[in-house]
N, C-alpha and C positions, 0 to 999 in steps of 0.2 A: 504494500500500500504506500503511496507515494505522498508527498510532505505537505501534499493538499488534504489530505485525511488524518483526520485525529484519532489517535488511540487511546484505550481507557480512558474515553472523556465521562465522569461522572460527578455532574455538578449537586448531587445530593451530599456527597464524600465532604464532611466538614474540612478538613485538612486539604484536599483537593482543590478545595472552592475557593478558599483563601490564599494561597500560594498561586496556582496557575488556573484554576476555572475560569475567575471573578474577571479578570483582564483579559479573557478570550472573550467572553460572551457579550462583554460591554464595549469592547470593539465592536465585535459583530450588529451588537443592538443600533449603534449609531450607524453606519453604513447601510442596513438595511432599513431605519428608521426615515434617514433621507429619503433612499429609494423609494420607501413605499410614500411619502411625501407627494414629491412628485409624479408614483404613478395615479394619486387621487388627483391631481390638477388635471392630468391629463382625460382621467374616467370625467369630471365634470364638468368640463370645458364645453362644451355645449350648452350646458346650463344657463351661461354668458353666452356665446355667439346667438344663440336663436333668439335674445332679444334684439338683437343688432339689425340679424337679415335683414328683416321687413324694411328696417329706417334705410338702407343703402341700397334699395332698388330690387330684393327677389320676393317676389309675389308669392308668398307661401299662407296660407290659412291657418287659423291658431290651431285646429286640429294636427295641419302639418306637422306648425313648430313644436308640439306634445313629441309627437312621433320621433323628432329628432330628440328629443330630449331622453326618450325611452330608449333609444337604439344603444346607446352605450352601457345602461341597465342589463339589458337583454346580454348582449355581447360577454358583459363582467360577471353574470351571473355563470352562464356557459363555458369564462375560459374559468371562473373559478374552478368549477366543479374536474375540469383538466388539472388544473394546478393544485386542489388538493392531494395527487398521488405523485406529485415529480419530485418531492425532496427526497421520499426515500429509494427513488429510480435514480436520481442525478448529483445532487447532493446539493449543499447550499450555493456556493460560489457559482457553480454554473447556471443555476438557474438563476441567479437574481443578477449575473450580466447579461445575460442572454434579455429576459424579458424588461430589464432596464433598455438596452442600446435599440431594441427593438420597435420601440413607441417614437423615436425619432422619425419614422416613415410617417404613419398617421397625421402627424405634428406639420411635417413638408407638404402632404397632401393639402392639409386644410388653409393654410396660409397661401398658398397661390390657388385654392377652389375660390376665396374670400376675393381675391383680385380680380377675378374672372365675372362680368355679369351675368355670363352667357351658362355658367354653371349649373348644371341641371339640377332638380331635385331628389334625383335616384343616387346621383355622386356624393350629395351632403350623408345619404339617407348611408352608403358604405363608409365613407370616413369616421360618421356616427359611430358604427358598428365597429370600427376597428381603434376605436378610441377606445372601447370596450378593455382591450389587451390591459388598459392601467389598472380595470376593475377586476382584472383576472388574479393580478400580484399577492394580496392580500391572502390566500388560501395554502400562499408556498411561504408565506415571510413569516407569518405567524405562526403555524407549525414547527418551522425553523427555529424559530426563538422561544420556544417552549422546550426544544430539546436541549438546548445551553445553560440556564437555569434551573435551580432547583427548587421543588414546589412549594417553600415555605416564601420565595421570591416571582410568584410568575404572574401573580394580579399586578404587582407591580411596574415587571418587566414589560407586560402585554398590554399594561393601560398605556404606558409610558410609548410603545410602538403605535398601536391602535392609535391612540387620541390626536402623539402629534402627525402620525400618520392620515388622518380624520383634517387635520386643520388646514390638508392640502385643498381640502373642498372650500372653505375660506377665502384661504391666500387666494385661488384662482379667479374666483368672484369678488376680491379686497383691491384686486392687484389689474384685473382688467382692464375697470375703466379710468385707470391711473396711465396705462402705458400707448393708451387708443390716440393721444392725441400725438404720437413721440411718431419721428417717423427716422426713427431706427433701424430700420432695414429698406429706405427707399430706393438704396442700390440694387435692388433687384424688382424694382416700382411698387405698386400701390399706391395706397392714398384711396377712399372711399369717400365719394358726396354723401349727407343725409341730403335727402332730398326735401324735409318740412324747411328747413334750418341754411342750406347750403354751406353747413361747416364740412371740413375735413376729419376724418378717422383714418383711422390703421390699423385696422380690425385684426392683419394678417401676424402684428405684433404679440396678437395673443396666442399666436402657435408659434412661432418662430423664437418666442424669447424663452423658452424651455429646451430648445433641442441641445446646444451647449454644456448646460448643468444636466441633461441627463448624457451624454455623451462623456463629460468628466466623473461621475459617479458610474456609469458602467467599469471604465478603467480601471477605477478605483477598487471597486468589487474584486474585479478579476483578481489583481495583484495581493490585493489584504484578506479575502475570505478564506476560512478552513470549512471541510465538510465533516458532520460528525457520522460517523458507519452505524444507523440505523437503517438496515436495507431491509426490502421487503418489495416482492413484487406486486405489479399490478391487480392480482386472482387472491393475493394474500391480504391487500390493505379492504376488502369487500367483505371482510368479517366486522367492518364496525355495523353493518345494513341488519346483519342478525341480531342487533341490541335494539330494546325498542326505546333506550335513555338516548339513543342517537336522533331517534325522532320527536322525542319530547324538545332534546336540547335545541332541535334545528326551528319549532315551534317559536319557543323563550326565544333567541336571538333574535328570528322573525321580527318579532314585536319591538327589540330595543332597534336593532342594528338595519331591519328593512325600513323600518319607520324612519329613522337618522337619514339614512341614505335615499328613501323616497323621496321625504320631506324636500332635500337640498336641491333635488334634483330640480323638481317641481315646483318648488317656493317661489322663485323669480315668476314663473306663466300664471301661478294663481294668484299674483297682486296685479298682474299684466290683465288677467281675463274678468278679476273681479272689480279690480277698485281703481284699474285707471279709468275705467267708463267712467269713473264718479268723478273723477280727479286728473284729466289730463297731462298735467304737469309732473306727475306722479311717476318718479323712477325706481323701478323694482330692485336696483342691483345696489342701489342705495341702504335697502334694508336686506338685503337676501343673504350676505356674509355672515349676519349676526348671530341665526341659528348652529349653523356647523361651528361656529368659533364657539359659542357658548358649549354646545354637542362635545366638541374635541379639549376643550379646555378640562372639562368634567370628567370625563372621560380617563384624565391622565392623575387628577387627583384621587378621584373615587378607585383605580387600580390599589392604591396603597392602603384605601380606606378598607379597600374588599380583604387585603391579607390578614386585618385587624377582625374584620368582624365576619368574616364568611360572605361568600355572595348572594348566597339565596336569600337570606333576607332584604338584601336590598333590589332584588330584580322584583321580589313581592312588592314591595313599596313601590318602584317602578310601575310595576302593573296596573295597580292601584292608582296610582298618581294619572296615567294616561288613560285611562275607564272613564275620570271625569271629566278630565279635558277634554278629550273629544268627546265628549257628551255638551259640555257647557258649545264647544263647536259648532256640533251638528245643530243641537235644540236654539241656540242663541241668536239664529238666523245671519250669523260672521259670514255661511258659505252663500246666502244670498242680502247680499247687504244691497239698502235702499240711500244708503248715507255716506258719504265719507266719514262722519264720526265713529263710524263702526270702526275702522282701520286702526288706531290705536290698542284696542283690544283684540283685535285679530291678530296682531302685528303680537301683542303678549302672550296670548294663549297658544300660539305655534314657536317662541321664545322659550316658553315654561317645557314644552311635549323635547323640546332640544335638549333642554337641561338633564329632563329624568332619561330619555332615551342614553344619555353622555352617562348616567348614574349605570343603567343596566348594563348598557355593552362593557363597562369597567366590571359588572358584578357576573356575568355568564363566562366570560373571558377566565374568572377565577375557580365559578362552578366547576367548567367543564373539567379540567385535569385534575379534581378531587372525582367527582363523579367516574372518571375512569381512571382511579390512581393503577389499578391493576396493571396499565400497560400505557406508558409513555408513547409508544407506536401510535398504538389507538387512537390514547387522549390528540395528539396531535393529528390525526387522520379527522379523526369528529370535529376539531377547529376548522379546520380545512374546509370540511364538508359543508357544515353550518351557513360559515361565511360565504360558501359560493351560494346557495338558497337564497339568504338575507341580502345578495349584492342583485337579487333581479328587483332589490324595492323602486329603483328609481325606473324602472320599465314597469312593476305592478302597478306604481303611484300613475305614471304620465299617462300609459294605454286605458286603462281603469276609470283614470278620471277623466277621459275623453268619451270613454264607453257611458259614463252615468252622465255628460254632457248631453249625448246623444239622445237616451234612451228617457232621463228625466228632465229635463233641462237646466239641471244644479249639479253639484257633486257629493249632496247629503248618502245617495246612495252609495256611493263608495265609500266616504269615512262609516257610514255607518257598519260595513262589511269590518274595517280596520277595529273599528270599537267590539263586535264580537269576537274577532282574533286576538285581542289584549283581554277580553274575558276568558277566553279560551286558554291562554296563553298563564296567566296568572291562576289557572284553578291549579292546572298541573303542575306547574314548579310549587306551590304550599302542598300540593297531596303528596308529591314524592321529592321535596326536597328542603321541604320549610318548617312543614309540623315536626310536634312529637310523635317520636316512632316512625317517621319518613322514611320510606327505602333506601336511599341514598344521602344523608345529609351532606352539604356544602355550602 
C-alpha cells in the first residue's frame, strides 16, 4: 500500500489520536471543508442566475425559472446517491480532486451560455443539471470525515464541515450581486443590458469567478490528502438497505437537511412570485442569503452542542419547532398575501424554519454514527445515503411548488404535504430514539 494510504489509522485509540490522528484529520477536515464550500456555490448558483435571466432579455416563464432552479436539486440528489459508495471504492484524495476540478466545466459553460442571447432554454435547463455535480460532493466528504474522527468528536467535526460547508449556499447569493457590476473578465466580452433600467451586468462573473479557487483546491487535495483502507465493495456497502434505522434516518434528515436545502433553493422565486407583485421595487437576493447563513451558522454551533447533549433530543425539538411554523405559514395566509405588510413576517417565519432546520442537520449528523456504532462502514454509508435523499429538497421544493401553483393556485398544498413529513418525521425519531426505553438511543 502506497504513502497515499494510511495504516492502523484508528482515531478512537486515545494515544493514537493525540500524537498522530488529531493533525491528520484536521488537515483533512479543512481541505475538504473548503471543497465542499465551494461545491455548495456551485449546487446553488442558479438560485441567483434565474432571477437575472428575465431582467437581461430571455423570455423564460416563472414556471420555467422553478424548473431551472430544480434541475440542480435533481442532478445533487442522483450524483449523491453515486457518491455515497466511492470512498470506500477510491479513497478520499481521489475522489474529492476529481469531483472538485471537475465542476470547472459546468462553471465555463454557464458564463459564456449568460453572454449569449440566443441561448436556448434546453442549454440553461443541462448546465442546470450539471451544476448538480456540486450537490453530488456532500455524500463522499462526509463519510470521509466521519472515518478520521473519533465518535466522542464527530457532531463536532461534521457540524463544523456541514455548516460551513452549508454557508457556500450564502456566500453564493451574498456575493452575486456584489460582483454583477465588476466587469472582471471583459477580456473574453460580456456585459448584459437590463432592459427596465439600461444599466450594465456581468452576470457571466458569477460563474467565472469560482473556477480558479476550485482549480487551486483541486491541486491542493491531490498533493495533501491520505486515504484511510476502509474498503468495501459496491454488493457489500447495500447491507445498510436491510436496516430499517437507514430508513427512518433518511426520513429525520429529510425534514432538517431537504427542508434547508429546498428552502434556499426556492426562497429567492417565492419572494419573486409572491410579494414582488405587491412591491415592485422589491429584490429577493437582498433577503435570500439570510436563511442558509442563519441555517449554516447553526448548524456549526449546535454540532458541538449535539456531543454534549445527544442528538435526538434536539432533532425532536426541531421537529416540533417546524410543525408550527409551517403551520403558522400555511394557516396565516404568508403563502397568499394581499399586502406587503405581510412580508416582514414571512421574511421571519422562513428565518426561524433556517435556524431549527441548522439545529437538526447538526443533531442527525451526531445520531447517525451512535445509531450505527456497530460498524463505522455503515454509519458512514447511511450519511452518505441520507444526504443524497435530502439533497433532491431543492428539486422537491421548486417542481412541487410549481405543481401546487398549477393545480391550486397557491402553494399551501405543498407546504402542507412538508408539514405532515415533519409530523411524520418527529413521531419516529421520539418512538425509537428519544423516549425511554427507545430502541436505539442517541
Amino acid at each position: 500500500m502506497n504513502s497515499q494510504w494510511l495504516t492502523n489509522y484508528d482515531p478512537n485509540e486515545e494515544q493514537f489520536w493525540e500524537k498522530k490522528g488529531k493533525k491528520i484529520a484536521w488537515k483533512t477536515l479543512i481541505i475538504t471543508t473548503i471543497a465542499l464550500t465551494i461545491s455548495f456555490i456551485t449546487w446553488f448558483l442558479f438560485s441567483v442566475v434565474v432571477i437575472k435571466l428575465p431582467k437581461i432579455g430571455f423570455d423564460f416563464s416563472d414556471d420555467q425559472l422553478f424548473w431551472l432552479a430544480a434541475m440542480p436539486g435533481l442532478a445533487g440528489g442522483l450524483l449523491r446517491i453515486l457518491n455515497t459508495f466511492l470512498i470506500p471504492l477510491f479513497g478520499t484524495r481521489k475522489v474529492v480532486t476529481v469531483t472538485t476540478l471537475i465542476k470547472i466545466i459546468p462553471l465555463l459553460m454557464l458564463g459564456f451560455a449568460v453572454m449569449n442571447p440566443e441561448t436556448s432554454y434546453s442549454y440553461f435547463m443541462l448546465i442546470a443539471f450539471l451544476m448538480g455535480i456540486g450537490g453530488g460532493d456532500f455524500s463522499s466528504y462526509m463519510p470521509s470525515t466521519s472515518l478520521f474522527f473519533p465518535k466522542k468528536e464527530l457532531g463536532t467535526a461534521l457540524g463544523i464541515q456541514a455548516g460551513i460547508g452549508n454557508f457556500g449556499v450564502c456566500l453564493v447569493q451574498l456575493l452575486s450581486p456584489l460582483v454583477l457590476s465588476l466587469g472582471i473578465f471583459s477580456f473574453v466580452g460580456g456585459g448584459e443590458i437590463i432592459a427596465a433600467s439600461g444599466e450594465v451586468i456581468f452576470l457571466e462573473n458569477v460563474a467565472f469567478i469560482y473556477i480558479i479557487p476550485l482549480f487551486l483546491i483541486g491541486i491542493w487535495a491531490w498533493v495533501s490528502l491520505k486515504n484511510i483502507p476502509v474498503t468495501a465493495s459496491f454488493k457489500e456497502q447495500l447491507d445498510i438497505f436491510g436496516d430499517k434505522h437507514t430508513w427512518y434516518c433518511t426520513l429525520t434528515y429529510f425534514m432538517t437537511f431537504g427542508t434547508f436545502a429546498g428552502l434556499a433553493a426556492a426562497f429567492p422565486m417565492m419572494i419573486k412570485s409572491l410579494y414582488v407583485p405587491l412591491e415592485a421595487d422589491l429584490d429577493p437576493l437582498k433577503y435570500a442569503f439570510y436563511g442558509p447563513l442563519i441555517g449554516s451558522l447553526v448548524r456549526v454551533i449546535f454540532g458541538k452542542i449535539a456531543d454534549k447533549t445527544g442528538g435526538a433530543i434536539l432533532t425532536h425539538i426541531t421537529g416540533i419547532a417546524l410543525i408550527i411554523l409551517f403551520a403558522i405559514l400555511i394557516l396565516g395566509g404568508y403563502l397568499t398575501p394581499t399586502a406587503i405588510e405581510q412580508f416582514p413576517v414571512f421574511v421571519t417565519i422562513i428565518l426561524l424554519i433556517f435556524f431549527f432546520t441548522g439545529v437538526g442537520n447538526a443533531a442527525t449528523f451526531k445520531q447517525f454514527p451512535i445509531i450505527f456504532s456497530d460498524s463505522p462502514r455503515r454509519a458512514a454509508g447511511v450519511i452518505g445515503w441520507t444526504s443524497a435523499i435530502a439533497a433532491f429538497g431543492p428539486f422537491v421544493f421548486n417542481v412541487l411548488i410549481t405543481q401546487s401553483r398549477a393545480f391550486t393556485g397557491d402553494t399551501r398544498l405543498f407546504f402542507g404535504l412538508v408539514f405532515v413529513i415533519c409530523l411524520w418525521a418527529t413521531f419516529i425519531n421520539w418512538k425509537f430514539y428519544t423516549r425511554k426505553g427507545c430502541e436505539r438511543p442517541s
